[in-house]
N, C-alpha and C positions, 0 to 999 in steps of 0.2 A: 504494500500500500504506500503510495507518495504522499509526502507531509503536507506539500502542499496547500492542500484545501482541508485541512483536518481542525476542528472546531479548537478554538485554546483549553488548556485543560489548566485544573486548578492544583496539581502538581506531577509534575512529570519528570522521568528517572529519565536522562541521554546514558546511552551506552555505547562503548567502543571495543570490539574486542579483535583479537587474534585468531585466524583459521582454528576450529577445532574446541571452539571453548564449549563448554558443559554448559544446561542448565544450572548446574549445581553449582559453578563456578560465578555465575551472574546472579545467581541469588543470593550466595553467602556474602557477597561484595555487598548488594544491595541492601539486605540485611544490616549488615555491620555499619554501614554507612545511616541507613535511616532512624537507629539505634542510638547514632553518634552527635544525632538532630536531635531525639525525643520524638520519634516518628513511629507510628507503629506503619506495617507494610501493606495495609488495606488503603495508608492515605497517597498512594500513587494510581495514578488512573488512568495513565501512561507511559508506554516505552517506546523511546526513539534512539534510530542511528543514522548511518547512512546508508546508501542505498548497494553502497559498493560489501556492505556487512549482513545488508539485510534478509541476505540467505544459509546465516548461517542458521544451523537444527538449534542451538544451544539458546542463541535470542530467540528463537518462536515460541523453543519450549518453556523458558523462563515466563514469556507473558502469556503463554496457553495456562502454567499453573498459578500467576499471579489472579488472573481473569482479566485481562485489559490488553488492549489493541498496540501488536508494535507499529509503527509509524517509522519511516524513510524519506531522508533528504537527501538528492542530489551534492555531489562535492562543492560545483557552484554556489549554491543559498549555505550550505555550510563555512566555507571560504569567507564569504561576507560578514559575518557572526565575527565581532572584537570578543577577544577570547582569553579568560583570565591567566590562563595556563600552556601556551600553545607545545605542542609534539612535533617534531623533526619527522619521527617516524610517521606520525599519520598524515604528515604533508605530504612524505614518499609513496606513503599507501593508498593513502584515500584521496588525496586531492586539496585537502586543507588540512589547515593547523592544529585545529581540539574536535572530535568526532563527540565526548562524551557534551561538554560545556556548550558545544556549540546546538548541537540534534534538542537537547534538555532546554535550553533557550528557545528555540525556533518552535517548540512544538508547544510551549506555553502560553506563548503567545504574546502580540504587544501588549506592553506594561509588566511585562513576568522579569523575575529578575535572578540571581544564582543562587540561591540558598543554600547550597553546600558545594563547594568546588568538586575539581575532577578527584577522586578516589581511586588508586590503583592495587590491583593485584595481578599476577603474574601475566592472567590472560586477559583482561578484563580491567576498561574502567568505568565509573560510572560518578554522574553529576546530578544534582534535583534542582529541578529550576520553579519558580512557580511565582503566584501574586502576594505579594507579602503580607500581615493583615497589618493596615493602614492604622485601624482604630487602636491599636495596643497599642498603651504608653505605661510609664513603669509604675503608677502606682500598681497595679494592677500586680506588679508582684511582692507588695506589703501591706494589701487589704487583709482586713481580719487575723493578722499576725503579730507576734510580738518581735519579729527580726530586723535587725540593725542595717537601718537604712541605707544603703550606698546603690539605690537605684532611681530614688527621685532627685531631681537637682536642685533642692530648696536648701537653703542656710540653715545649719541646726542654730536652737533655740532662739527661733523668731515664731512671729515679732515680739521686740523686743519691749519692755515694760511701757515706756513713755509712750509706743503706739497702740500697745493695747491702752490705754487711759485714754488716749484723742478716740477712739473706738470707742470704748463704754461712752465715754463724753456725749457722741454722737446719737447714742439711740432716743437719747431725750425728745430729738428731735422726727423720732420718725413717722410721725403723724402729719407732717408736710412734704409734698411734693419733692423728690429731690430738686437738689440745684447744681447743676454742672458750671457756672461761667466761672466760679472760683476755680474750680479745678482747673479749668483751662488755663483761667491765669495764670496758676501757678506755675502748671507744665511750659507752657508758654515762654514765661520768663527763665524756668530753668536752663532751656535750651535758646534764650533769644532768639525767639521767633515772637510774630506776631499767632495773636490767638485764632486767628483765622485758618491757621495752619495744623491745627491742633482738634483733635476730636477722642475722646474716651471714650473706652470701650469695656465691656462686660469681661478681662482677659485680652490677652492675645490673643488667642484661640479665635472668641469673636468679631476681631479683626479680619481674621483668612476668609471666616463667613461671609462676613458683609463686601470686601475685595471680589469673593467669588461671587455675588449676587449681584455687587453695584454695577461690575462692568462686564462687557463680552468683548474679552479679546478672542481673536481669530486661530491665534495658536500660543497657548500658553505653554510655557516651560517652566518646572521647575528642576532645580539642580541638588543630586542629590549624591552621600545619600543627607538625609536634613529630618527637621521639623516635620511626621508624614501627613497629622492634620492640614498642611498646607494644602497638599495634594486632594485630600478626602475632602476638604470643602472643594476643592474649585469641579471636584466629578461629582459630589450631590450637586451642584448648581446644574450639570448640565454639558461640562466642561470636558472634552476630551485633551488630556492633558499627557504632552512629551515629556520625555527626563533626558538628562543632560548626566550622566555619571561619571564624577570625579572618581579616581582609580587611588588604590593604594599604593601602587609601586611609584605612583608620583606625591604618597604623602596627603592625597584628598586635595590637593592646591587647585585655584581657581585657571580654567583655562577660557578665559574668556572668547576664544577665540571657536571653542567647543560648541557656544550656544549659538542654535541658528538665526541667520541676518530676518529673517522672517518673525520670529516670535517676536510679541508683540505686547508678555507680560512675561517676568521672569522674577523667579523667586528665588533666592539664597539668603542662608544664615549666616551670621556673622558676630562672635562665634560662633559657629556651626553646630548643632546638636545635629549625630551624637560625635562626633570626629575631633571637637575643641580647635579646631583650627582656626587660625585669625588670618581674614584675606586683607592684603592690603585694601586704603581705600582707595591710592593714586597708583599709575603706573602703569605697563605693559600690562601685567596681570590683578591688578587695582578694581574693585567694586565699579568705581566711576569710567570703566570701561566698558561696560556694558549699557551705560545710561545714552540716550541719543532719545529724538524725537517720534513722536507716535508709539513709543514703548513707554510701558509702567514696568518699571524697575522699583520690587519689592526686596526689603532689607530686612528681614528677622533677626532684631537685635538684644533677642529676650536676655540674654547672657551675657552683653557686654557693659552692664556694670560691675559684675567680675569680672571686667576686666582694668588692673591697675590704670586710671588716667584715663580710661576708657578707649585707650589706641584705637585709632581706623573707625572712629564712629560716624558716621554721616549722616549723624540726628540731627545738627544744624544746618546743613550745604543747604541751599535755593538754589546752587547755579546749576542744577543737574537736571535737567528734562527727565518729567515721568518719575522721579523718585518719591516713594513709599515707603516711611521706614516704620517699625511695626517694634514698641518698644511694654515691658511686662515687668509688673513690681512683683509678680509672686515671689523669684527667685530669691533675692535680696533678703524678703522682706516677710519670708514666709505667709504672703496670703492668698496661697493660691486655692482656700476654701472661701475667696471675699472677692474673688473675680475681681482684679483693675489691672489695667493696662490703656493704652492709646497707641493714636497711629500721628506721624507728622506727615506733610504732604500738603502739595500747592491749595488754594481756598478752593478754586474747581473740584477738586477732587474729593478733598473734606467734604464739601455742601454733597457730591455724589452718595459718599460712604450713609454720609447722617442720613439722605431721603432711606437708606435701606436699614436703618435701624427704627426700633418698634421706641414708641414714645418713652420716654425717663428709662433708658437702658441700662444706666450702674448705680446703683443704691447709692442711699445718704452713707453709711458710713464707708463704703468703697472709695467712695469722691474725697471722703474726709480724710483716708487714706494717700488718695491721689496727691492733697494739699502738704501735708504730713511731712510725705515723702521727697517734697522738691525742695523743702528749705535748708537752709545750710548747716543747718547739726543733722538731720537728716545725711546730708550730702555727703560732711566729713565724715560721719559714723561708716557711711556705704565704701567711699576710700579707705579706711584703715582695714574692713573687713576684706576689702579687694586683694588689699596687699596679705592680708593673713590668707586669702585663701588661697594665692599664689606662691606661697613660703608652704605651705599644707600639702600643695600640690608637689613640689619639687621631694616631698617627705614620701608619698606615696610615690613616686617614680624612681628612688632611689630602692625603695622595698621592691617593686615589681621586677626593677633591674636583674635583683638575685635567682629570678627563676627564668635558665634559659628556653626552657617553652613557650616564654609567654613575648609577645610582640607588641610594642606603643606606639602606638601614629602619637607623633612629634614633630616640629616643637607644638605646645598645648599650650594654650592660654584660657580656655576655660572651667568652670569648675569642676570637670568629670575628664576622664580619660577614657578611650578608646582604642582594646586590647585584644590581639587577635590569638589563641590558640585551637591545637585541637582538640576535639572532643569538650567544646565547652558547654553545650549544650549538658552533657555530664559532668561538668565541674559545677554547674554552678545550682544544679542539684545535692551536688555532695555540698554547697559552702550555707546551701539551705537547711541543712542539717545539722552544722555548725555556727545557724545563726546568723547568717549574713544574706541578703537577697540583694543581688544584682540586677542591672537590665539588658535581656538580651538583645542580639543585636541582628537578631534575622529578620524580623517586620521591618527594619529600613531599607526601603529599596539601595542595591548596589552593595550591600553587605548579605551575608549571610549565615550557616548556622556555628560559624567560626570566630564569632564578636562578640565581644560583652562590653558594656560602657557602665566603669563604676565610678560613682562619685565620689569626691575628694571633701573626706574628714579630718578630724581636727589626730594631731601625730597616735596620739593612745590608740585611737578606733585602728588606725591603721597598722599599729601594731599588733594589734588582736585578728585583724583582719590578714595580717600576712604569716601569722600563723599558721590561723586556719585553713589559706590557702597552701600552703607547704604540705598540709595534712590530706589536702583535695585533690592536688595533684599527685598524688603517689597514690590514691583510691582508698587510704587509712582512717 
């Protein structure tokens, strides 16, 4: 059967093998590998190769007793597939560079992305590629638990006393209308801008929403891997949306040059969840290269007040055609159960966003927060913690150092790292056992079941924390 015309599937095994391979030999592969995800072997619903393998007895038989359809790609549409891990040998054999990575890609379909690289055994290799799920984000693995958080990115012990008191303060008042133009002010002034420029928002999160609702770009990008709510608002709107995948062997760095001259809205973070990487904002490979006219150029900057001085921010620039920066006090300021955040961006654009929000959108004490948050004890408190969580960070990179398995997209600027081994998928059930919940790293597109991004705690946590990874990693 030709790949083709073959409907996308919601996880699919590529396989590449050698003259002669067994059933038995592509199962036990498969097995071990979907084992190595937390997959059990019902959640595959297909297997691909190429077309030049797809007679052999061993692949038929493998999907005759999985129950699901092998599928074949021509060398050509294989060939074309950018490929994590490319072969020498199957360039000579087959035609192109990865048969497992590339077949597992193609037959998943636009928007699938690699979820477990190529896996090799002697005859036999095999890749899972599929749709990541978008809506996981990490609280999700510290609900109803009592384990030591290093999967959400919130500041421990916020907020901190003097905002909880402006918060109590507030509810006196909540038998009134909210009122947002203070808040504006304030944000407004924080950043020197006029208030016009300025619009609050229910979170950041409800910024992506209203972004994906107010406007109809023609071909939206986002760049990833990132933030995946961005994404999942602009497809509930209606939105058929491209990715741009920044690569690991280059570090996650920004290749402007990557996104196409056609897209017309583009989204990146900055820092980047989950990768911590800080793009410049001028330059060859600079944020503000990407900006030009008739494009909205969207800036997810929920993180870069971790970042000391706030490098590369371009919460202030006007001089940037289409720029949208998308800015969140949860992090800081631990309120991300009080929803506030804002977006900055030309008054066009503002007056667009506000028609698509519903009347008094962020509560009196959210707003009271908003206010709270831009004055300058405020501001300096956010500074000193900046710098502590970047001296915190250097603590926990120094511990991850010591175990060579494990790998850091570097340099890191903000408050989480992002670490690639294998069989993490089983690590970070063994560090759940020992108390510690992580966030995995296969829901973001362009990663997959080989990531984990942990958050940066204060030196003790991380000491207890690289214990009990020392103990995870040997399976003890």
């Amino acid at each position: 059967m030709t790949g083709s015309g073959e409907r996308p599937a919601a996880l699919v095994a590529g396989v590449g093998a050698r003259a002669g391979v067994s059933a038995a030999e592509v199962l036990a592969l498969l097995r071990e590998t979907l084992a190595e995800a937390g997959l059990r072997p019902d959640a595959v619903t297909l297997l691909a190769t190429a077309e030049a393998k797809a007679d052999e007895a061993g692949l038929g038989a493998a999907a005759a007793r999985l129950g699901v359809p092998l599928v074949a790609y021509p060398a050509r549409e294989l060939a074309a597939v950018d490929v994590e891990h490319p072969s020498g040998a199957a360039l000579a054999t087959v035609g192109a560079a990865g048969v497992a990575e590339a077949a597992a890609l193609l037959a998943a379909g636009p928007g699938a992305t690699l979820l477990v690289p190529k896996r090799r055994a002697p005859r036999v290799t095999v890749a899972l590629a599929g749709e990541p799920d978008l809506r996981h984000h990490g609280d999700a693995e510290i609900r109803g638990s009592d384990l030591t958080d290093l999967a959400v990115n919130v500041r421990a012990g916020t907020p901190p006393g003097w905002l909880r008191e402006r918060l109590a303060a507030s509810l006196t008042t909540l038998a009134a209308y909210p009122d947002g133009g203070p808040a504006r002010e304030a944000v407004a002034r924080r950043h020197g801008l006029p208030t016009a420029r300025v619009l609050l928002t229910a979170g950041a999160a409800e910024a992506f929403t209203l972004i994906a609702r107010a406007f109809a770009p023609r071909r939206p990008v986002v760049v990833h891997p990132q933030f995946t709510e961005v994404e999942a608002a602009l497809r509930d709107a209606g939105h058929r949306v491209d990715r741009v995948l920044l690569r690991a062997a280059e570090g996650f760095r920004l290749r402007p040059g990557a996104v196409p001259e056609d897209a017309d809205l583009v989204v990146v973070g900055n820092p980047t969840n989950p990768t911590s990487v800080l793009h410049p904002a001028d330059g060859p490979a600079g944020l503000a290269a990407l900006a030009r006219p008739g494009r909205l150029l969207v800036v997810d900057e929920a993180f870069i007040d971790a970042v000391p001085g706030e490098r590369h921010s371009l919460a202030g620039r006007t001089d940037l055609p289409g720029l949208v920066v998308v800015r969140s006090l949860t992090k800081t300021w631990g309120l991300a159960g009080l929803r506030v955040g804002y977006v900055l961006a030309g008054p066009e654009r503002i007056a667009e966003l506000a028609r698509a929000q519903p009347p008094w959108p962020v509560s009196t004490p959210a707003l009271t927060a908003a206010v709270a948050c831009c004055e300058p004890r405020a501001l300096a408190e956010a500074a000193r913690a900046a710098e502590r969580g970047a001296a915190d960070r250097e603590v926990l990179l120094e511990r991850l150092a010591r175990f060579p398995q494990i790998t850091v997209t570097t340099p890191a600027a903000g408050p989480f790292l992002l670490v690639r081994l294998a069989g993490a998928a089983a690590i970070r059930e063994r560090l759940r056992g020992r108390g510690f919940a992580l966030r995995r790293g296969d829901t973001f597109p362009g990663l997959g079941a080989d990531w984990l991004r942990i958050t940066v705690r204060d030196p003790e946590t991380t000491d207890r924390f690289a214990a009990a990874l020392a103990h995870a990693l040997t399976g003890r």
